[in-house]
MISE-301084 format. One record per residue (C-alpha): residue in three letters; x, y, z. Coordinates in pm, whole numbers, padded with zeros to 5 digits, always signed. Layout:
BEGIN
ALAXYZ...
This chain:
BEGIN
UNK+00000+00000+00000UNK+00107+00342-00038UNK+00224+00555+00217UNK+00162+00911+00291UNK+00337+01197+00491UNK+00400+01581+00498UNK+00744+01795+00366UNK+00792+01792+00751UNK+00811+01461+00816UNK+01009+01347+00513UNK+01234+01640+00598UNK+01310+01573+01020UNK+01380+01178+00895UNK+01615+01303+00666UNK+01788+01517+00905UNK+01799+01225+01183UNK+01954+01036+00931UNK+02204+01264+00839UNK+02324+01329+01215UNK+02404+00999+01281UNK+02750+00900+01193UNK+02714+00557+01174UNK+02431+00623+00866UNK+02597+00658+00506UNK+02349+00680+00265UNK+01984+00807+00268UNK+01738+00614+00046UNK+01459+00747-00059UNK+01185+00532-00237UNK+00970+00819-00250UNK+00884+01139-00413UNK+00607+01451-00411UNK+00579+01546-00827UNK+00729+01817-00999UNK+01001+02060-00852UNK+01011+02135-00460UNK+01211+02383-00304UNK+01143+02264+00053UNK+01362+01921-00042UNK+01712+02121-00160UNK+01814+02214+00204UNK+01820+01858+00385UNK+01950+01723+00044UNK+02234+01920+00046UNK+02302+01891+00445UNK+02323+01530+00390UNK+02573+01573+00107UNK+02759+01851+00308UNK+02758+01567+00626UNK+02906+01309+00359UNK+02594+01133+00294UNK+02489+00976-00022UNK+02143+01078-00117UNK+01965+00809-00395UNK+01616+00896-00472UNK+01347+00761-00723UNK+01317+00964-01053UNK+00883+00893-00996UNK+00667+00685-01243UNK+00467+00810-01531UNK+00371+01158-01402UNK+00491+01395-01679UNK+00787+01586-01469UNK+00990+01355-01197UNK+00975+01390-00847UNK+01131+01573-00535UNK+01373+01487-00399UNK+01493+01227-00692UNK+01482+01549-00924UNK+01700+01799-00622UNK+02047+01817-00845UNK+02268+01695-00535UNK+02051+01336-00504UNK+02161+01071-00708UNK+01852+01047-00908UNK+01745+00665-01015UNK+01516+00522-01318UNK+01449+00196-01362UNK+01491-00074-01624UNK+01361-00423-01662UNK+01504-00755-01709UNK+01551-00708-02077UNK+01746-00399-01999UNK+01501-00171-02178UNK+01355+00130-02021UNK+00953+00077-01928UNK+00757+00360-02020UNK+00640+00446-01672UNK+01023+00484-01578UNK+01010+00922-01588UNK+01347+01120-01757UNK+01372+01473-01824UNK+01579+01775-01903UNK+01538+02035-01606UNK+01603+02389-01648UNK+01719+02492-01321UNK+01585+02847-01342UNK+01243+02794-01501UNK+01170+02458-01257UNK+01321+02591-00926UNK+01202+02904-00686UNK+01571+02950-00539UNK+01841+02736-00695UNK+02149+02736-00506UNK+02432+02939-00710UNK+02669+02643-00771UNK+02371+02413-00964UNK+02417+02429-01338UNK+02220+02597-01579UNK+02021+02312-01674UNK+02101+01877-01585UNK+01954+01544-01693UNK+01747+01333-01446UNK+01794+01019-01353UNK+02174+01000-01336UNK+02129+00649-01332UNK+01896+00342-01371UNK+01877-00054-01180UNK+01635-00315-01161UNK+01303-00231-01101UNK+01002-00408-01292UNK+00905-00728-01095UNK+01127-00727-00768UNK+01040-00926-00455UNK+01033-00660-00166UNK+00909-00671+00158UNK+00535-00649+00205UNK+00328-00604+00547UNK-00010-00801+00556UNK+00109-01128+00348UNK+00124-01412+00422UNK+00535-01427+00377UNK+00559-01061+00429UNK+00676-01081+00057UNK+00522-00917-00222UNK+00652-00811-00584UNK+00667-00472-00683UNK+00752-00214-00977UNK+00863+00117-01023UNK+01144+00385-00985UNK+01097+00303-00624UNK+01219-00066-00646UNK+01537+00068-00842UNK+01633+00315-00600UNK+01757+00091-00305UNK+01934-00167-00546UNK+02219+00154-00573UNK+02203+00189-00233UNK+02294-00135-00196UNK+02546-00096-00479UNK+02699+00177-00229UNK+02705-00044+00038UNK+02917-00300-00131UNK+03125-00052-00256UNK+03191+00049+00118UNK+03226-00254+00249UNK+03465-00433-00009UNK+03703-00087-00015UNK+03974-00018+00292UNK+03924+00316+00345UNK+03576+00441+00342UNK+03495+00690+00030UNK+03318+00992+00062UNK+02993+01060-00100UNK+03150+01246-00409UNK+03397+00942-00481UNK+03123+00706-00422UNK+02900+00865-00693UNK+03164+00908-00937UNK+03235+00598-00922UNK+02849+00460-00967UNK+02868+00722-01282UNK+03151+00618-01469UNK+03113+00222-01441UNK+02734+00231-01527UNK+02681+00085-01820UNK+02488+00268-02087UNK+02311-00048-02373UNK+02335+00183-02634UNK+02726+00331-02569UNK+02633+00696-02524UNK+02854+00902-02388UNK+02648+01145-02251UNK+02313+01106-02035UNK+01962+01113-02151UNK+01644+01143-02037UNK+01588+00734-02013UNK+01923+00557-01869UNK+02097+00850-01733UNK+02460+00787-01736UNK+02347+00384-01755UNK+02245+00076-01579UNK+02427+00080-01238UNK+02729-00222-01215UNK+02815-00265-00891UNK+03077-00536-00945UNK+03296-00246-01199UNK+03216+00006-00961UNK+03374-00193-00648UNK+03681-00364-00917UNK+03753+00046-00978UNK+03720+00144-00614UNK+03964-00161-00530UNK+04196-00103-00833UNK+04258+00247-00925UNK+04376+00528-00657UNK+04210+00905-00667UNK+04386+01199-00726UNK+04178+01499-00699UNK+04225+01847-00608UNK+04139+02205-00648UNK+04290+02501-00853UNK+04301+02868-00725UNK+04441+03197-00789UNK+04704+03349-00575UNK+04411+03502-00375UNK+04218+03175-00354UNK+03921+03222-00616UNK+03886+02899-00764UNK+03963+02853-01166UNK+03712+02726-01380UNK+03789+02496-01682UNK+04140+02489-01634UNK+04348+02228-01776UNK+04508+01919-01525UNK+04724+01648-01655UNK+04929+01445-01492UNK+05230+01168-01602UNK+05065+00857-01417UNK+04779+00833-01644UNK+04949+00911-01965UNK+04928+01280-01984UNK+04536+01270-02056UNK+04427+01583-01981UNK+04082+01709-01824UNK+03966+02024-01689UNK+03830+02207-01338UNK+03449+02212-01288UNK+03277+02576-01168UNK+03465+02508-00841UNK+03828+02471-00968UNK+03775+02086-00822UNK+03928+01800-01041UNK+03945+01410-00997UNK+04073+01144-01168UNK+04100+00758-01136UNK+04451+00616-01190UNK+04592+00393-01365UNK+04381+00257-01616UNK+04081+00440-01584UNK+03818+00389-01876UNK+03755+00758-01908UNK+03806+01123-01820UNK+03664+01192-01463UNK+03288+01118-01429UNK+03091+01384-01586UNK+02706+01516-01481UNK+02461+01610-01743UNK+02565+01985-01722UNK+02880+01846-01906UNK+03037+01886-01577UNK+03144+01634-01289UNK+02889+01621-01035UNK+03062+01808-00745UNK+03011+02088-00453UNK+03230+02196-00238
């Protein structure tokens, strides 16, 4: 059955969540439709606490959902066991100024939702009032808790903990797009969500990352990084002057968000 609650309810669990240390990641298999503002602030104190935020896109409803849609959640569509896309699985393009009241500053101009997509059309989930206390279940909400189990075995199979950024870079650049794009779209995001990659990267390739400021400490945007351990391959500062790359022998240039950017705050 479906559930119900108010902004302030879904807001004080996210923020009891995101005090607790021992908590990593805050899943939410849920969503109110279209664009709302009240979701940005505890989505970004989670992030700003190290938390990773995963969030259903929504089903069917012409624009997806808060807080799947907030830029800083790591929005997630679903796909079936075919690998295909079902229709009620919701994508879009969202204009940051036109959708939002009061954007933060640092969001880009405009980004693709979901960022990613995982199982979600016929999976066994718990179910209160069965007689197994099983039932099986579709939709955007099914897909979302697969990555945040993804996460969790990412965690728990690398020595040192990653932070939230690390851990969604590396969900982004592993997932596996069916039809090789390069960039994200409206249906698979960056792609279908491969734990096993993500965790052989995490366990295989170090992180170099860093920022890039002027003399007086304003950060430098778009300027060119290369370094000698991964071949001289170059790649360039997001808004922040942040960079990051995998080394050695990582597939690509540093996982990039639909703003043609890498998904980053400081």
């Amino acid at each position: 059955d479906n559930g119900v609650g108010t902004f302030s309810q879904i807001i004080a669990g996210m923020e009891w969540a995101t005090e607790r240390e021992e908590v990593d990641i805050l899943q939410m298999s849920l969503g109110a439709f279209g664009t709302n503002d009240e979701l940005i602030e505890p989505v970004r104190h989670a992030r700003d606490n190290g938390k990773v935020v995963t969030a259903s896109a929504g089903n069917i409803e012409e624009s997806s959902s808060s807080p799947g849609n907030v830029f800083d959640s790591l929005s997630v569509g679903a796909v079936d066991e075919g690998r295909e896309v079902p229709n009620f699985s919701i994508g879009e393009k969202i204009d940051t100024e036109s959708a939002w009241d009061s954007p933060p500053d640092d969001w880009p101009d405009s980004y693709i939702v979901p960022n990613v997509v995982a199982p979600g059309v016929g999976v066994e989930s718990a179910q209160a009032g069965t007689s197994d206390g099983r039932d099986t279940k579709t939709g955007t909400s099914m897909a979302s808790p697969h990555v945040a189990g993804a996460i969790a075995l990412i965690q728990s199979a690398t020595d040192e903990e990653l932070d939230d950024q690390e851990v969604i870079d590396l969900l982004i650049e592993t997932a596996d797009h069916p039809e090789g794009a390069d960039e994200p779209d409206t249906r698979f995001g960056h792609g279908i969500v491969d734990a096993n990659a993500a965790i052989t990267l995490a366990k295989a390739d170090a992180i170099v990352d860093g920022t890039v400021k002027t003399g007086d400490e304003n950060p430098i945007e778009s300027a060119t990084v290369s370094s000698d351990a991964d071949g001289g391959v170059e790649t360039t500062t997001d808004s922040e002057g942040s960079f990051l790359r995998y080394l050695p022998g990582s597939k690509q240039s540093p996982p990039m968000g639909s703003d043609g950017q890498k998904r980053t705050r400081a």
